[in-house]
C-alpha positions in Angstrom: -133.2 -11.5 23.2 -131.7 -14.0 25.5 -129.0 -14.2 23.4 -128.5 -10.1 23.4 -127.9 -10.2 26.6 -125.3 -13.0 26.8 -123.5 -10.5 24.1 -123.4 -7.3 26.5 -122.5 -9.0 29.6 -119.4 -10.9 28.0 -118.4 -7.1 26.0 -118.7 -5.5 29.8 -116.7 -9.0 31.8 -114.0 -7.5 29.1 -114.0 -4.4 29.6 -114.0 -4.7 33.6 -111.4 -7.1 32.5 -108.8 -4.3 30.8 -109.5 -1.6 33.3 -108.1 -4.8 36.2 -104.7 -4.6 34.1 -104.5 -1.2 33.9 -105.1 -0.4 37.4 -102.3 -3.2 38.1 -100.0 -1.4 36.3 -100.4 1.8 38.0 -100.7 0.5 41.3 -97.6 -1.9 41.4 -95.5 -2.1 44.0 -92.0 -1.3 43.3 -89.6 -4.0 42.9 -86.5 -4.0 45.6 -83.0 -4.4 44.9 -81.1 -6.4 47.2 -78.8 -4.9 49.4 -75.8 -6.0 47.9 -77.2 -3.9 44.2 -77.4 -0.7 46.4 -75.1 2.1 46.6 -72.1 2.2 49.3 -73.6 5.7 50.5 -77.3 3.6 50.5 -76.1 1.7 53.2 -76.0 2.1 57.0 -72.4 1.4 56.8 -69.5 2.6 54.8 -68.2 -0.3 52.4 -64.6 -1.2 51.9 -64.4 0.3 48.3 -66.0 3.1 49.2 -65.4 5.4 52.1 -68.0 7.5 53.3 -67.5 11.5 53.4 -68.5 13.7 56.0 -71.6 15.4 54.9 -69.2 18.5 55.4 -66.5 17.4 53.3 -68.6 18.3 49.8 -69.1 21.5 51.1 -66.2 22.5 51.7 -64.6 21.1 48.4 -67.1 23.3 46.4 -65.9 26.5 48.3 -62.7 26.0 46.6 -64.6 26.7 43.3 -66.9 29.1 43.4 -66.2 31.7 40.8 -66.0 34.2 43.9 -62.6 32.6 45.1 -61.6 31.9 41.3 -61.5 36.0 40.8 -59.7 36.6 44.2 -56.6 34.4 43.5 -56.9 35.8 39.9 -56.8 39.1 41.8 -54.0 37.8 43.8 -51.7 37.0 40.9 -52.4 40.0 39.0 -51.1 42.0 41.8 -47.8 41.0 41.8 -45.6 42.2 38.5 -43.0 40.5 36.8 -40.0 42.7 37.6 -40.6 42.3 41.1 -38.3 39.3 42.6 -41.8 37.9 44.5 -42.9 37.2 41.1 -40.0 34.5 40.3 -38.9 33.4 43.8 -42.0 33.8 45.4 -43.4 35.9 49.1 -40.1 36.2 50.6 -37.8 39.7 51.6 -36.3 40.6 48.3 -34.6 43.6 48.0 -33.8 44.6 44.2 -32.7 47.8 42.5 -31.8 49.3 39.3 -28.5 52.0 38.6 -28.2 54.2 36.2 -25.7 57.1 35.6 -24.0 58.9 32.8 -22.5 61.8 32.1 -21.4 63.4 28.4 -20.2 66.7 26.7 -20.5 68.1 22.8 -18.2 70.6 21.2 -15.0 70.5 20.3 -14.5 67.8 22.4 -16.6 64.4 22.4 -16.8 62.7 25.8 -19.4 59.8 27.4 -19.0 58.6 30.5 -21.9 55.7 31.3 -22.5 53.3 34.3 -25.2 51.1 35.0 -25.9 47.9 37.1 -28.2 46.6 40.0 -27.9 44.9 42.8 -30.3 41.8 44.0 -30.3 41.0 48.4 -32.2 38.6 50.9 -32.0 38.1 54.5 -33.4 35.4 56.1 -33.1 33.4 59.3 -30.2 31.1 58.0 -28.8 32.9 54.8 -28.2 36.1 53.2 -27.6 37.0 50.1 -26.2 40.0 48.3 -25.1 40.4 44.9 -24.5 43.3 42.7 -23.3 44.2 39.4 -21.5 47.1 37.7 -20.8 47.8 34.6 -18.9 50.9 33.1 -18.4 52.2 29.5 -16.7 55.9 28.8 -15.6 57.4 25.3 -13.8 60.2 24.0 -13.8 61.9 20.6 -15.4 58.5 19.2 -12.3 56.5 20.8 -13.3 54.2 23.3 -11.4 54.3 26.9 -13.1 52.1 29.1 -15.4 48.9 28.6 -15.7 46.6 32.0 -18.5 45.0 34.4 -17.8 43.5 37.3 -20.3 40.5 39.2 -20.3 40.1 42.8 -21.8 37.2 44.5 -22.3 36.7 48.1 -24.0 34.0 49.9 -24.0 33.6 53.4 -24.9 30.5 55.6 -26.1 32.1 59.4 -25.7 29.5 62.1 -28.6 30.8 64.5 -27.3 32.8 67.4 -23.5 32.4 67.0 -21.6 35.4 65.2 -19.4 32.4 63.0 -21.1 32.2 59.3 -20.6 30.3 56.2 -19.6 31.9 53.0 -19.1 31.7 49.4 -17.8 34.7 47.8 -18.0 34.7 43.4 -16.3 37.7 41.4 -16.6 37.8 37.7 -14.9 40.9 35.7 -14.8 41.6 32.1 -12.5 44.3 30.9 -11.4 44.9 27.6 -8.4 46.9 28.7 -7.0 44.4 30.4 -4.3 41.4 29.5 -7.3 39.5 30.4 -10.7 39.0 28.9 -12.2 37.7 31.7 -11.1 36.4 35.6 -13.1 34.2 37.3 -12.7 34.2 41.3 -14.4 31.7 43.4 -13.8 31.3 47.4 -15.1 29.9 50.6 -14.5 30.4 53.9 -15.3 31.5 57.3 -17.2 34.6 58.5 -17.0 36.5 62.1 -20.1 39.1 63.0 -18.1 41.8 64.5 -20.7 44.2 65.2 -24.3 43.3 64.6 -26.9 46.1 65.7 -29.9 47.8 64.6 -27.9 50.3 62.4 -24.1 48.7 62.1 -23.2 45.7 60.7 -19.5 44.7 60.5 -18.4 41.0 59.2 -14.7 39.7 59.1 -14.4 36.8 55.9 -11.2 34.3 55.8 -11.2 31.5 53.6 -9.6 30.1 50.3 -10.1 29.4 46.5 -9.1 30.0 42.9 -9.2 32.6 40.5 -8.3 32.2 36.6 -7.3 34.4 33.5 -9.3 33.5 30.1 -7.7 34.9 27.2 -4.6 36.1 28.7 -0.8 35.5 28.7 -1.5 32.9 31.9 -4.5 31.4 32.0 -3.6 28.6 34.8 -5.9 28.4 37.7 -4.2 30.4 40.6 -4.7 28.9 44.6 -5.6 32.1 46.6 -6.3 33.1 50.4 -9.0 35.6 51.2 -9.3 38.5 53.8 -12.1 40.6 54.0 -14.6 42.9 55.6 -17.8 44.0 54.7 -19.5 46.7 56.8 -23.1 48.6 56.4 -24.3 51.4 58.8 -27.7 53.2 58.7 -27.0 56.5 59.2 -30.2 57.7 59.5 -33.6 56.7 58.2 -32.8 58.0 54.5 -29.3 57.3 54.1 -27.1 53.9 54.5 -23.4 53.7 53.6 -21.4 50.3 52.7 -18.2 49.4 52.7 -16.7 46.2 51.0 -12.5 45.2 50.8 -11.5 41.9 49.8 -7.4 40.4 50.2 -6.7 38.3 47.6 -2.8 36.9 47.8 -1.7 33.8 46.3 -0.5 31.3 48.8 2.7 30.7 46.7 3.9 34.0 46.9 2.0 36.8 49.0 3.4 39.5 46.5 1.1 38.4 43.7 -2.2 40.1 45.2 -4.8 41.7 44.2 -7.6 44.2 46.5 -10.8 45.1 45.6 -12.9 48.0 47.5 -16.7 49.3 47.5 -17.6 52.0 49.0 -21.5 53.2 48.2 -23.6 56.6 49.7 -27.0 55.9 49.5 -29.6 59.0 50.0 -33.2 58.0 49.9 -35.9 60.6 47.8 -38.9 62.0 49.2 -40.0 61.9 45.5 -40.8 59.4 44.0 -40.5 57.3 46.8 -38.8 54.0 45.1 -36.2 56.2 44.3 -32.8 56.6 45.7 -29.3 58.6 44.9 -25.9 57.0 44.9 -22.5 57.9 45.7 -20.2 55.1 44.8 -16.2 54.5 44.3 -14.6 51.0 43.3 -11.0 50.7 43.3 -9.5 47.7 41.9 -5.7 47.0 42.0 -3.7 43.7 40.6 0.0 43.7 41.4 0.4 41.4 38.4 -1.0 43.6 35.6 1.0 42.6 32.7 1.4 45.4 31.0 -1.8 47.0 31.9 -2.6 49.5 34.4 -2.0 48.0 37.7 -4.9 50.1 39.4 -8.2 51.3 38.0 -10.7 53.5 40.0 -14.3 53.8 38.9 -16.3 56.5 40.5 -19.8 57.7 39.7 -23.3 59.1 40.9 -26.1 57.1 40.2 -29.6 57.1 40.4 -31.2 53.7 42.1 -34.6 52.7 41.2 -35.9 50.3 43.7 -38.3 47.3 42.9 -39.0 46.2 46.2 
């Protein structure tokens, strides 16, 4: 008996024994890392590899995110198409139109008459530019007459409040019924704002350059002067007319010249809106045609469509 009880009291000592440990187990106190082991944002103060952030700052990051802003700018983008000039060159005052006019007759006599182009302009407060292009195919009875295009560049350097500008002036033409296959003209110069108003503008252009002849009889680079006026008036809130007439005699001898004038009528449409109609003449004379037509006038009506 004796030794019975001997047995059950060292079974329970073990028992009370396990259930010690186990409770230790639960119950035991968390073991601390030291300061150094912690976190920089742990700590009181910011470490030096780690700078501390405004609480704010995370926010503000995330906003950028969200799928809410995501579709915005994706609404943004979609808005702007890829004819329009913002689209390449980005929020700025882009002015850019389409031409288009022909003219044609069937019966016993075949005739076409087609002219197309563009023109591309900018104004800011330290340059303008202003280029256009034209270019001008006709045929009768199956016989080609005419097969040109003309490029004219025009970059302008403003100097703030004073009417004296900067300039370079580029004119490219390709005519097939010429001596020439193509002339290349470059010049800079000076530039004079002779009137400058809300509805007239009138500038005055002197400078100097070259011009060259590929693929004709002389094809040496030519030294030039350069006089000319280029002059815009808003007639009224529909209609504008322009006016362009460039000088070009060689310094050499001022009898070897060449002029070349612009004159446009533009109309505005009530319908569509983006639409416009165009009265323009271009005269272009070279006293040194060799053996081609010394003067060629191109007129036409055209119908603008503007992608502005």
């Amino acid at each position: 008996m004796q030794n019975q009880l001997w047995m059950l009291l060292a079974v329970a000592l073990l028992l009370a024994e396990s259930q010690f440990a186990c409770a230790q187990e639960v119950i035991a106190p968390p073991v601390f890392a030291p300061p150094t082991a912690l976190p920089a944002v742990m700590t009181d103060e910011p470490s030096q590899s780690t700078p501390a952030l405004h609480p704010l700052a995370d926010v503000v990051v995330e906003t950028h995110s969200t799928p809410q802003t995501d579709l915005l700018n994706l609404t943004s983008t979609a808005e702007t198409m890829w004819y329009q000039p913002t689209y390449w060159f980005g929020p700025a005052p882009w002015d850019i139109g389409l031409e288009l006019g022909l003219n044609g007759s069937e019966g016993i006599n075949q005739s076409l008459s087609m002219r197309a182009g563009g023109h591309l302009k900018r104004k800011t407060d330290f340059w303008k530019f202003d280029t256009s292009l034209a270019y001008n195919k006709n045929s009768a009875n199956g016989i080609e007459t005419q097969n040109n295009a003309l490029l004219d560049v025009r970059v302008d350097r403003l100097l703030g409040e004073s009417p004296w500008t900067l300039f370079f002036l580029n004119q490219d033409l390709y005519d097939e019924f010429q001596a020439f296959d193509l002339r290349v003209s470059l010049n800079t110069g000076i530039g004079y704002q002779l009137l400058d108003t809300e509805n007239k503008n009138l500038i005055s252009r002197f400078g100097a350059g070259t011009s060259r002849e590929f693929g004709g009889p002389d094809d040496s680079w030519a030294q030039e002067a350069l006089f000319g006026l280029d002059y815009e008036h808003k007639l009224t809130s529909t209609q504008r007319l322009t006016a362009k007439v460039d000088y070009f005699p060689e310094w050499e001898d001022f009898s070897r010249y060449r002029v070349v004038t612009d004159i446009g009528w533009e109309i505005d449409l009530d319908q569509p809106r983006n639409m416009s109609l165009k009265f323009s003449i271009n005269d272009r004379y070279d006293s040194t045609p060799n053996g081609a037509e010394p003067n060629e006038l191109n007129y036409a009506v055209l119908l603008i469509w503007g992608l502005k």
